[in-house]
C-alpha positions as a Python dict, from the first residue, in 0.01 Angstrom:
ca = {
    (1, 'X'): (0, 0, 0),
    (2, 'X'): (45, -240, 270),
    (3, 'X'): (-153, -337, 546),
    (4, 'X'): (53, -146, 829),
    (5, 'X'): (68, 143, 583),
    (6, 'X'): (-284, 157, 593),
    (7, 'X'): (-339, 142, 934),
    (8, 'X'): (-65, 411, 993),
    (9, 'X'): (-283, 632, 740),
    (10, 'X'): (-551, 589, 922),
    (11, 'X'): (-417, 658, 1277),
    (12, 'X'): (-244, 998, 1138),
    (13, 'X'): (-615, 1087, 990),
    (14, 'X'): (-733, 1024, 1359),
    (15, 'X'): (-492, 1241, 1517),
    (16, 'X'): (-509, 1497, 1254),
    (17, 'X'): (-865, 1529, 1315),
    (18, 'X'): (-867, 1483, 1677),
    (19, 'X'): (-598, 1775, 1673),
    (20, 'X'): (-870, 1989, 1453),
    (21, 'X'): (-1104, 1915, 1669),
    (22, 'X'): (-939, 2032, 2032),
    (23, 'X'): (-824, 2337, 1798),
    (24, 'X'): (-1200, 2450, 1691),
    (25, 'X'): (-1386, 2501, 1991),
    (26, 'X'): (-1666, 2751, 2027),
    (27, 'X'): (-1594, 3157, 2123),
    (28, 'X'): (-1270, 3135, 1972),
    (29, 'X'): (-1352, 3461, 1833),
    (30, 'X'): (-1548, 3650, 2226),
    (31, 'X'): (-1776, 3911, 2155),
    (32, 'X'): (-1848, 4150, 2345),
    (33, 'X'): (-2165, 4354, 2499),
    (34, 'X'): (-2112, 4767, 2491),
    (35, 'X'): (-2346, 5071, 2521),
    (36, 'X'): (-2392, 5270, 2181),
    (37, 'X'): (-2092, 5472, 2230),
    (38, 'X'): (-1851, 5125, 2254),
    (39, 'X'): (-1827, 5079, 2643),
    (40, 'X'): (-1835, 4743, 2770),
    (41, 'X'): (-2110, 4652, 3040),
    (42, 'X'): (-1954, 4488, 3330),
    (43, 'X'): (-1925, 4134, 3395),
    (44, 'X'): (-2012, 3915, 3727),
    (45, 'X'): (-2082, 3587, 3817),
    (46, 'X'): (-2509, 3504, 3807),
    (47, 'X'): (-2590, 3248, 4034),
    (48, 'X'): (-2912, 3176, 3845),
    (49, 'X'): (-2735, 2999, 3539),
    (50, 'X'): (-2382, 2924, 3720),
    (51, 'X'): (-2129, 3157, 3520),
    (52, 'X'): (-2011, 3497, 3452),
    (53, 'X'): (-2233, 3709, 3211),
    (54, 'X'): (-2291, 4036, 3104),
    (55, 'X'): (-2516, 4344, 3346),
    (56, 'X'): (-2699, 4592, 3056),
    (57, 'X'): (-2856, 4855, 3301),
    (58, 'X'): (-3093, 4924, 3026),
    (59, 'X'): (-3248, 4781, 2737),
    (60, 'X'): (-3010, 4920, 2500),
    (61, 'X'): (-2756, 4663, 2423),
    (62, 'X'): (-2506, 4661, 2145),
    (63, 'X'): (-2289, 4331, 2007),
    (64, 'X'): (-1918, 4436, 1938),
    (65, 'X'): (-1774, 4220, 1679),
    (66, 'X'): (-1399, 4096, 1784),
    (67, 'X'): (-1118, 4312, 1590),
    (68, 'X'): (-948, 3966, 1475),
    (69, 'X'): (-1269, 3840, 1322),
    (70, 'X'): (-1232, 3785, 953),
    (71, 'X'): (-1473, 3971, 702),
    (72, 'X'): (-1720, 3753, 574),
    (73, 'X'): (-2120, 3715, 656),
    (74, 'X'): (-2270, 3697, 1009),
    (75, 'X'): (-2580, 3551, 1134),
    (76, 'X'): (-2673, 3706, 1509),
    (77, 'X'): (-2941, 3637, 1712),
    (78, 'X'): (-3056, 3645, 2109),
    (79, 'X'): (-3216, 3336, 2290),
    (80, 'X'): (-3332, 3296, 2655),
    (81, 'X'): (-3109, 3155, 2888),
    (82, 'X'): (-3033, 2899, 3004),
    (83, 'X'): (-3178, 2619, 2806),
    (84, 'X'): (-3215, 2413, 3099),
    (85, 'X'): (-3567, 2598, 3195),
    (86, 'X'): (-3659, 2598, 2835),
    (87, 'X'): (-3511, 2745, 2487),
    (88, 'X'): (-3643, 3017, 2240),
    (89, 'X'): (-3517, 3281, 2046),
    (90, 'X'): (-3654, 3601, 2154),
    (91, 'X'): (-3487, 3819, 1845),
    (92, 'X'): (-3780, 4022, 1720),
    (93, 'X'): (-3629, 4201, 1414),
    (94, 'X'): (-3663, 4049, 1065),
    (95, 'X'): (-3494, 3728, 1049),
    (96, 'X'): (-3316, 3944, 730),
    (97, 'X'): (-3205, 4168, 952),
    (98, 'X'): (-3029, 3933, 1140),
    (99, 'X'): (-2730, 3822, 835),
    (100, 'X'): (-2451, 4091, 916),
    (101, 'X'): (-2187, 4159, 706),
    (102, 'X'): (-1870, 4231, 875),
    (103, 'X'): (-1559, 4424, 719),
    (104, 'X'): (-1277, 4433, 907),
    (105, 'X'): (-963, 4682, 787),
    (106, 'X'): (-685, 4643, 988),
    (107, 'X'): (-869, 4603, 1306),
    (108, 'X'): (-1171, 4861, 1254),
    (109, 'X'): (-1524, 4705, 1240),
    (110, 'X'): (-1763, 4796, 966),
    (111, 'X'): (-2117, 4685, 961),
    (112, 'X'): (-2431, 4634, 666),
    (113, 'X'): (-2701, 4442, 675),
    (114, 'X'): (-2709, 4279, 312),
    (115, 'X'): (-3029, 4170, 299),
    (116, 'X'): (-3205, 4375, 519),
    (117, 'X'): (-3503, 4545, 356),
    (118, 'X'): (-3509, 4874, 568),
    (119, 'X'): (-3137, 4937, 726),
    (120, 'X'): (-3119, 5220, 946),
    (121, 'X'): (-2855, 5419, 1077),
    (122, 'X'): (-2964, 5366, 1490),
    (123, 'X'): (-2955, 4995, 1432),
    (124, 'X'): (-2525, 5036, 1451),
    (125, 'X'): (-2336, 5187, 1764),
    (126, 'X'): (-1990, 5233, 1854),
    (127, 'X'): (-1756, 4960, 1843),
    (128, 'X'): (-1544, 4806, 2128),
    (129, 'X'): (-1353, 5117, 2271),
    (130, 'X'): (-1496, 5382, 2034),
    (131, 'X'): (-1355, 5261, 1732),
    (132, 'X'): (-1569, 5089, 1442),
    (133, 'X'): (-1942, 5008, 1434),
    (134, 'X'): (-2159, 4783, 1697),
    (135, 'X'): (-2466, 4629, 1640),
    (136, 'X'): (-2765, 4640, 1800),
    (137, 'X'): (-2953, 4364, 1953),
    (138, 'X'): (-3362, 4354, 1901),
    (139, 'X'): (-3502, 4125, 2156),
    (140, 'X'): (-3821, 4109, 2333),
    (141, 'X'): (-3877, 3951, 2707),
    (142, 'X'): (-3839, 3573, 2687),
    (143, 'X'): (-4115, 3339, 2882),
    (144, 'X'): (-3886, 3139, 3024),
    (145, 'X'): (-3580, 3330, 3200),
    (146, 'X'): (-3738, 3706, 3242),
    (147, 'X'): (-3452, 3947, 3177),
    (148, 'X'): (-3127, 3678, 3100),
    (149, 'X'): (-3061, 3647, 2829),
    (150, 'X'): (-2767, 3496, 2555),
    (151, 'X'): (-2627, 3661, 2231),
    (152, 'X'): (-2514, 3445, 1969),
    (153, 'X'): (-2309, 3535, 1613),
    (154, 'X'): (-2180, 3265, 1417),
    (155, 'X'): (-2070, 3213, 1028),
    (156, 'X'): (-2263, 2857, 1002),
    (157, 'X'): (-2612, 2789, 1001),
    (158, 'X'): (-2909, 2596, 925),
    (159, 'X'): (-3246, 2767, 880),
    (160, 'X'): (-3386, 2427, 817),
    (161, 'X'): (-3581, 2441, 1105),
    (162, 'X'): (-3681, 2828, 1061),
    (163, 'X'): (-3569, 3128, 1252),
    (164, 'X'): (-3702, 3037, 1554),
    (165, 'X'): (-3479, 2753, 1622),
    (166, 'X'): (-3221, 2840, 1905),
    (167, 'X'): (-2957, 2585, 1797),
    (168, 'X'): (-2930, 2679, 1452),
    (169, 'X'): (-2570, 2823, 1471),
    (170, 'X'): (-2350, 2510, 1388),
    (171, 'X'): (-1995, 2443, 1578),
    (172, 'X'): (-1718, 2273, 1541),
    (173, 'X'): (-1521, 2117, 1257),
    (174, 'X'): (-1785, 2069, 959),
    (175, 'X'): (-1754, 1725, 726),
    (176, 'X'): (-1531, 1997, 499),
    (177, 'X'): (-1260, 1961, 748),
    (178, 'X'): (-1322, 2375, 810),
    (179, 'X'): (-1356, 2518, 1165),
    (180, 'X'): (-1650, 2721, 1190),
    (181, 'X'): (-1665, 3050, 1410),
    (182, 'X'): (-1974, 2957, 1682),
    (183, 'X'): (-1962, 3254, 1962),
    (184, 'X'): (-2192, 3337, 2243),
    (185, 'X'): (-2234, 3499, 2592),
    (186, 'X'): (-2489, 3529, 2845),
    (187, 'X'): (-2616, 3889, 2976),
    (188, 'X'): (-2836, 4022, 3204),
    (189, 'X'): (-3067, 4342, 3166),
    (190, 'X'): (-3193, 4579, 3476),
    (191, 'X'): (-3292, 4423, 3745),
    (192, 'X'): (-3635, 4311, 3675),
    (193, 'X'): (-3824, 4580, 3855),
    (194, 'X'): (-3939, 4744, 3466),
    (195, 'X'): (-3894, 4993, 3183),
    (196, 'X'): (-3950, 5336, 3197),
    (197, 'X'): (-3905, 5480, 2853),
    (198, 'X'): (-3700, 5780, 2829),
    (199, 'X'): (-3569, 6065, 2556),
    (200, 'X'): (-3549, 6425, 2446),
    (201, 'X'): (-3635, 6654, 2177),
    (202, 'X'): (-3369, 6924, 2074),
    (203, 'X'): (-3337, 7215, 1875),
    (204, 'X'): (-3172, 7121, 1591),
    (205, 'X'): (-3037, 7467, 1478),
    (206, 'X'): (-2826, 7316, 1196),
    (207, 'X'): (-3079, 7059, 1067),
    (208, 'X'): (-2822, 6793, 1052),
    (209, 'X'): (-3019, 6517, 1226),
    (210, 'X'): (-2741, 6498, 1577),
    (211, 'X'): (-2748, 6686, 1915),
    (212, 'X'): (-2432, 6874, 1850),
    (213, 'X'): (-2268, 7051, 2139),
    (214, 'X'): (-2425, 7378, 2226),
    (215, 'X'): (-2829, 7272, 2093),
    (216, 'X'): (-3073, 7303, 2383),
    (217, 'X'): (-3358, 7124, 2441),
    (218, 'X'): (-3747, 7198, 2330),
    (219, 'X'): (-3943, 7255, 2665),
    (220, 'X'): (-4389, 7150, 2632),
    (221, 'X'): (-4324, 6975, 2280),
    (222, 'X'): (-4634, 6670, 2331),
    (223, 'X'): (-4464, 6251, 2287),
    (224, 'X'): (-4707, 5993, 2251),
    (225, 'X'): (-4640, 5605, 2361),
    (226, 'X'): (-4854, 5448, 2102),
    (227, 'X'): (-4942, 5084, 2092),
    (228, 'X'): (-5247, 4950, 1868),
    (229, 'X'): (-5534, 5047, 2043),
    (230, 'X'): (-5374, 5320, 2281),
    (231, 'X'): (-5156, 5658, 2305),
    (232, 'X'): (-5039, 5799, 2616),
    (233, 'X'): (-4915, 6148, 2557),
    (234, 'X'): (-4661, 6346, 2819),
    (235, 'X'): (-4451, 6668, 2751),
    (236, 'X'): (-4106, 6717, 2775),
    (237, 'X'): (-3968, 6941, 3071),
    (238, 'X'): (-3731, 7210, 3077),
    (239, 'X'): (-3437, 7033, 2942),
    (240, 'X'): (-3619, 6863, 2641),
    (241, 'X'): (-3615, 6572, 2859),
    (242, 'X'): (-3921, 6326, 2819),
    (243, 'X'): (-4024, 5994, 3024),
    (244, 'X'): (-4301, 5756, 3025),
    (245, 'X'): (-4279, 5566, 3388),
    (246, 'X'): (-4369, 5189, 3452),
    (247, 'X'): (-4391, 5089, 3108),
    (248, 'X'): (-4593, 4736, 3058),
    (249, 'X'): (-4358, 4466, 2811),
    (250, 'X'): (-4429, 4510, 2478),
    (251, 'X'): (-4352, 4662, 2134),
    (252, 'X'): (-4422, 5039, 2132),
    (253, 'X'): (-4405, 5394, 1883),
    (254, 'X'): (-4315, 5671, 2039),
    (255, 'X'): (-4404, 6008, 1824),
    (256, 'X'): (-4253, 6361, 1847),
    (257, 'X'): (-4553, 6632, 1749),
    (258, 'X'): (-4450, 6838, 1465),
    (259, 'X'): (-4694, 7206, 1557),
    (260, 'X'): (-4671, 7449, 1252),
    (261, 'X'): (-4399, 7606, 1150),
    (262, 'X'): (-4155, 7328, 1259),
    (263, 'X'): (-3993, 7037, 1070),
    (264, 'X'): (-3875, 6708, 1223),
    (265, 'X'): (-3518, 6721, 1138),
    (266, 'X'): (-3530, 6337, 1253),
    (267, 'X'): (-3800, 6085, 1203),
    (268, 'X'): (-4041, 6191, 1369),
    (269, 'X'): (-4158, 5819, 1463),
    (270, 'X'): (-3945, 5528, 1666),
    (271, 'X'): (-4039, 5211, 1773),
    (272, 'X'): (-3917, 5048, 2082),
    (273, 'X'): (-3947, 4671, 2262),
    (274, 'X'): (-3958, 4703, 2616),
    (275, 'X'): (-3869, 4425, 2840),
    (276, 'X'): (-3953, 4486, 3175),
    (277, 'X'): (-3588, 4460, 3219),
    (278, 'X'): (-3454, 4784, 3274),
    (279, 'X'): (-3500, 5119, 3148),
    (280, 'X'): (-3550, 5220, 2769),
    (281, 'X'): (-3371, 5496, 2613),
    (282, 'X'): (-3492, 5660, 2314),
    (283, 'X'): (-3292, 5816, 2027),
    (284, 'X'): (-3362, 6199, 2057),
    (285, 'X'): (-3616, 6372, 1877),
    (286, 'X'): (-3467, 6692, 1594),
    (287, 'X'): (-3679, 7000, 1541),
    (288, 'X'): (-3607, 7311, 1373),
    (289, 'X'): (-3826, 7610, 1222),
    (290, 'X'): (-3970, 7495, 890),
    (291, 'X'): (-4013, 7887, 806),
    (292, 'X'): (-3618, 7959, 717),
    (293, 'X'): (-3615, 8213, 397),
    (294, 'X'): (-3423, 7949, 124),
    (295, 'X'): (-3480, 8125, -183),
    (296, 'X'): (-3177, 8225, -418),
    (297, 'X'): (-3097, 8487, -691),
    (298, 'X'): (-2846, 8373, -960),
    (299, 'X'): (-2514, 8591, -1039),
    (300, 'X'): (-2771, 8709, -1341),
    (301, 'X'): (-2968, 8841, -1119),
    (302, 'X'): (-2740, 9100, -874),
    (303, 'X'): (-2596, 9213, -1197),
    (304, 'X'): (-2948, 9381, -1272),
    (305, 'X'): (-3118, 9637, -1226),
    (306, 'X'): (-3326, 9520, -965),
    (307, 'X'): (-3014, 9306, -788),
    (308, 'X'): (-2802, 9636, -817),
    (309, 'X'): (-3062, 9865, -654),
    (310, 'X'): (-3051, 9612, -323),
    (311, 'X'): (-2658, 9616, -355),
    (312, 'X'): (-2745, 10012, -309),
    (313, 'X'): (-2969, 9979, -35),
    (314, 'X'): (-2795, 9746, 182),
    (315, 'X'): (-2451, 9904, 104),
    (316, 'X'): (-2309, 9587, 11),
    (317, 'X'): (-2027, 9731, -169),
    (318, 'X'): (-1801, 9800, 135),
    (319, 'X'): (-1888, 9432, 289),
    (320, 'X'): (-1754, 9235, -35),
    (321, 'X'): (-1338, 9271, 9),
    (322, 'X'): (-1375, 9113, 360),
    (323, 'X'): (-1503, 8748, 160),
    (324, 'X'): (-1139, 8733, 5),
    (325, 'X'): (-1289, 8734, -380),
    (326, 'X'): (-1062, 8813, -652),
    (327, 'X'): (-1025, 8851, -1069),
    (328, 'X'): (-948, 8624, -1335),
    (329, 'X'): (-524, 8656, -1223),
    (330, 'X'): (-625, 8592, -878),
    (331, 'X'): (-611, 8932, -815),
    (332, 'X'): (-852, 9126, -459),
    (333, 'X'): (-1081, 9336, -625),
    (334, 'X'): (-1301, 9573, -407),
    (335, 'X'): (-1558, 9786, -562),
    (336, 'X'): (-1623, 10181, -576),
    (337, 'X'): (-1943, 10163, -829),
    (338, 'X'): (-2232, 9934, -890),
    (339, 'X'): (-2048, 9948, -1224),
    (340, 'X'): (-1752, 9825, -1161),
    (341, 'X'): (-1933, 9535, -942),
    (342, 'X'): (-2133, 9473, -1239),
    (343, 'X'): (-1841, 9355, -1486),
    (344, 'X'): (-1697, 9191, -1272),
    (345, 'X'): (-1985, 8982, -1164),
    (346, 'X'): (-2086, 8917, -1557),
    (347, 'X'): (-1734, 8870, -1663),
    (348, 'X'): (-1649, 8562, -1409),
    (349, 'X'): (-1515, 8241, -1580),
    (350, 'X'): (-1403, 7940, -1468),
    (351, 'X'): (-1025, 8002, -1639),
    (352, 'X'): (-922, 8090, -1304),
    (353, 'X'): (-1157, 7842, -1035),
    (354, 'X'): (-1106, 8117, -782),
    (355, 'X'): (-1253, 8358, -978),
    (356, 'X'): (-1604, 8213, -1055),
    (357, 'X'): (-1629, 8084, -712),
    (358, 'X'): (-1584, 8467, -605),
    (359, 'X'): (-1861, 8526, -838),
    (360, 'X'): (-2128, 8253, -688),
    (361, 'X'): (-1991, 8353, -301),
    (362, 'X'): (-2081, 8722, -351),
    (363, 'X'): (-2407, 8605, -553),
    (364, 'X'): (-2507, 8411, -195),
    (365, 'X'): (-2345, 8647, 22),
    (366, 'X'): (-2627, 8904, -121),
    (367, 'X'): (-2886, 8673, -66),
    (368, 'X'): (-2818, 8656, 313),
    (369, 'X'): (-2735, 9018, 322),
    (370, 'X'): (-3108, 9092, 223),
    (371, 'X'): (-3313, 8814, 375),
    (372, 'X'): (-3365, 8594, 85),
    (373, 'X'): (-3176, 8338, 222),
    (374, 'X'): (-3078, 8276, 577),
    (375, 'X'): (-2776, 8143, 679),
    (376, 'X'): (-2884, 7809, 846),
    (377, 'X'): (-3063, 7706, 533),
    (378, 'X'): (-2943, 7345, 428),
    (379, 'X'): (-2835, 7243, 75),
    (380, 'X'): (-2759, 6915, -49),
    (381, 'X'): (-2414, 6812, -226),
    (382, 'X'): (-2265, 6532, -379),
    (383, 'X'): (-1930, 6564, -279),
    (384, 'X'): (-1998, 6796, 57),
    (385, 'X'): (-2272, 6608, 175),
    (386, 'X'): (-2568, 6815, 326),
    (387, 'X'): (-2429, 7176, 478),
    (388, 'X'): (-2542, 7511, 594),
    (389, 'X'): (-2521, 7762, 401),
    (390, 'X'): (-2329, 7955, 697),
    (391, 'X'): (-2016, 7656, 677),
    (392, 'X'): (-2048, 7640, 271),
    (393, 'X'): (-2008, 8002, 274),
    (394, 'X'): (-1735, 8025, 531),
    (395, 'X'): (-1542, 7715, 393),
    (396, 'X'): (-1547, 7931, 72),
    (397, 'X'): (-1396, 8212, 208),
    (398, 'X'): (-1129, 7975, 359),
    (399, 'X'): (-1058, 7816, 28),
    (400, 'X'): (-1034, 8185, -170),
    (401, 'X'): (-794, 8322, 113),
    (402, 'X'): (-549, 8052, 58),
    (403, 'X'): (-582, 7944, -307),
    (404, 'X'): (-664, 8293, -491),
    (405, 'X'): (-527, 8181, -858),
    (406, 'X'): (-648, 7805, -940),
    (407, 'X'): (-595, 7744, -1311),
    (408, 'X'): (-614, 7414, -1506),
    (409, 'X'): (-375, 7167, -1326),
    (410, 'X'): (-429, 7355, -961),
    (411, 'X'): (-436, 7098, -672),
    (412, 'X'): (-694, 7284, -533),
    (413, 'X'): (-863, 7373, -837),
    (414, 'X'): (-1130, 7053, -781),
    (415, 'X'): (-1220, 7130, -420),
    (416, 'X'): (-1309, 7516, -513),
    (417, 'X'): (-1546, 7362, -796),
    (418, 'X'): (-1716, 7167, -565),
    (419, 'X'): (-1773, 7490, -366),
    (420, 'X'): (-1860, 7629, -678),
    (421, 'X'): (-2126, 7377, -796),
    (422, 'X'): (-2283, 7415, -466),
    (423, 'X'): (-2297, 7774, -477),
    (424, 'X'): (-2435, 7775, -794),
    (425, 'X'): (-2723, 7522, -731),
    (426, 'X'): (-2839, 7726, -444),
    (427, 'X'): (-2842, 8020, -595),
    (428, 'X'): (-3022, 7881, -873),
    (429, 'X'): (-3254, 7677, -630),
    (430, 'X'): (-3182, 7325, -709),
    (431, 'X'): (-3058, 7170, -408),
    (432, 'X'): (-3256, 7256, -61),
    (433, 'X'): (-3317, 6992, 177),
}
C-alpha cells in the first residue's frame, strides 16, 4: 500500500471516528421522572445549578425508562447535584438492587431486578403515561446540595472504584468502537421545609393485598414510626388516614398493629428514607378479619347422611337449578328428593367437564349455604391465581351457563377444569391462603 494510501486510511479512520463520536453523546436515550401511577413531575429552570430539572413534591420518585431503549441490563443510581459543591452518591438500596433489567416489547417497559436478593413488588410504578413499569429511586438526603438531586441509568460501568463512586457510568464511544447509552437528569424534591410521613390502613374485604374501589378505611388502628432506639405511635382518623408531622432525615419502619382477630393482608412492616425534602407517602396498610369460616366438605361428604340431613335443613334443594349445573349430556337437572340429589352428586365424571364441575360447585355452594365456608374466603390457584371463593363460584356459574356439554376436544373444556381443580381443593381443604 502506498504512502498516500496510507495516509488516506488514516484520515477516513479519523473522520469515521470523529463522526462516531459527535453521533454518541450522552441522554441520547432521556429518562424521565413520574409519580407511581406514570405522571411526569414538571420541569423548570433552578437557578441554583443553572438548568432545567425535575420538581418531585414528595419523596416518592419513580425513573421511567425511554420506550426506544433497547432490552439489555441497567445500572441506576442517584448522586447529589451539582458536582461543583461536592459529589456523592446518595442511593441507599443495595448496590444489587441497583442492576435493572429492562424488557422492552414493542414499546411497553418491563422491569426485574436480576440480582437483587429481596425484589419487591412497591419497588416498580407505572411507566411513562400509564403504560409499563417505573422504577423507584432509593435515596437518602445528600450533605452537599440538601434536596437536588441527579438520576443516572446507563449500560456501562466500572465498579472499580466501588458503589460509591459518582462517575462510574462510562460515556461515549468505548475502545470497541460501540456507543454506550450514559443518561441523566437533575430533580428537585419539596421545598426543603421537611417530611411528614403519611398513609392509610383499609379494609381489605377481599384479601387481595390493593385498595380496590368501594374498601373503606380502618378508623383508631395504632402506626408506629420506629427507628433503633425509638417508636412514636399515632392512630389513624376517620378515613384510615394516618400522619406523622415534622419528621427528622433518616431511615424509618413504620408498623400497622395487627389486634386479634385480624390478619395483615399486606406486610404489616415498611421502611421509609426521609429526606427533609418533601413529604413521604406510605404504601397503605391491608386488614381483614382473620376469623372467616374456611373449612370445606368434599362431594363425599353432602352425599351422606350427615351432608343430606343439612341439604334438608337449609332447603337447599330448591336453590341448586339457579347455579346452571347439569348431567353427564349437559343436560339442567333440578332435584325433587335428597335421592335423586344423591346420584347425581356420586355419579359425576369428568366425561362431560361440565358435569363434574356441577358436582364440586354444588359441593361449595353447600358449604356457604351452611356457614362452613364464607364467601370471602381466599384460595390459592395455579392457573387463577389467588380468588374469593364468591368470584370462583360465580365465574363457575358463568362458565356452566354458557358451556353446559364440554367433552374431550371442547375449547372450553380446560378452563372449566381449572374451575374444577379449584373447587375441588377447597372443598377438600388444600389450598387456603
Amino acid at each position: 500500500m502506498t504512502k498516500s494510501s496510507l495516509l488516506a486510511l488514516g484520515v477516513a479512520t479519523l473522520f469515521g471516528a470523529t463522526l462516531s463520536a459527535q453521533n454518541c453523546s450522552d441522554n441520547q436515550q432521556p429518562l424521565t421522572l413520574v409519580n407511581a401511577v406514570g405522571v411526569p413531575f414538571a420541569k423548570s429552570f433552578d437557578a441554583v445549578i443553572g438548568e432545567n430539572a425535575f420538581s418531585a413534591p414528595t419523596e416518592s420518585v419513580y425513573l421511567a425508562f425511554p420506550t426506544t431503549l433497547a432490552s439489555g441490563t441497567y445500572y441506576v443510581h442517584v448522586t447529589s447535584t451539582p458536582f461543583s459543591v461536592g459529589a456523592e452518591v446518595v442511593s441507599n438500596n443495595d448496590p444489587m438492587d441497583r442492576f435493572v433489567a429492562v424488557t422492552n416489547t414493542a414499546g411497553v417497559i418491563t422491569l426485574s431486578l436480576p440480582f437483587s436478593a429481596n425484589e419487591q413488588p412497591s419497588q416498580f410504578g407505572v411507566g411513562l403515561g400509564g403504560v409499563g413499569q417505573s422504577l423507584r429511586l432509593e435515596f437518602a438526603r445528600s450533605q452537599f446540595s440538601a434536596c437536588r438531586f441527579k438520576a443516572w441509568f446507563g449500560d456501562k460501568w466500572d465498579l472499580s472504584n466501588g458503589p460509591a463512586s459518582p462517575f462510574l457510568l462510562a460515556g461515549g464511544v468505548q475502545p470497541s468502537g460501540a456507543c454506550v447509552v450514559r443518561s441523566y437528569e437533575p430533580f428537585l424534591v419539596g421545598d426543603g421545609s421537611g417530611s411528614d410521613v403519611s398513609g392509610s390502613v383499609f379494609a381489605d374485604g377481599n384479601r387481595n393485598g390493593v385498595r380496590d374501589n368501594g374498601e373503606a378505611g380502618i378508623a383508631g388502628r395504632e402506626v408506629r414510626l420506629v427507628t433503633g432506639s425509638t417508636s412514636t405511635p399515632t392512630t389513624t382518623d376517620g378515613s384510615g388516614a394516618f400522619r406523622f408531622a415534622d419528621v427528622p432525615a433518616g431511615s424509618y419502619t413504620v408498623e400497622m398493629s395487627v389486634p386479634a382477630g385480624q390478619t395483615a393482608t399486606t406486610p404489616a412492616q415498611r421502611t421509609v428514607t426521609v429526606c427533609e425534602c418533601g413529604d413521604v407517602q406510605v404504601q397503605a396498610f391491608g386488614s381483614a378479619s382473620a376469623m372467616l369460616p374456611c373449612r370445606g366438605h368434599t362431594i363425599g361428604y353432602w352425599g351422606n347422611c350427615h351432608g343430606l340431613w343439612l341439604v334438608h335443613c337449609f332447603n337447599l334443594l330448591p336453590t341448586l337449578p339457579t347455579l346452571g349445573i347439569v348431567n353427564h349430556c349437559g343436560q339442567r337437572v333440578a332435584f325433587s328428593s335428597l335421592t335423586g340429589f344423591r346420584n347425581w352428586l356420586r355419579n359425576a365424571t369428568a366425561t362431560n367437564m361440565a358435569y363434574m364441575l356441577s358436582a364440586q360447585l354444588v359441593a361449595m355452594h353447600c358449604n356457604v349455604a351452611v356457614g362452613f365456608v364464607h364467601p370471602l374466603c381466599v384460595v390459592r390457584s395455579s392457573s387463577l391465581g389467588n380468588i374469593t371463593i364468591a368470584e370462583l363460584m360465580q365465574r363457575s356459574v358463568i362458565s356452566l351457563q354458557a358451556h353446559p356439554f364440554t367433552p374431550s376436544g371442547h375449547p372450553q373444556r380446560a378452563a372449566q377444569s381449572a374451575l374444577k381443580n379449584a373447587l375441588d381443593n377447597a372443598n377438600n381443604n388444600r389450598n387456603w391462603l
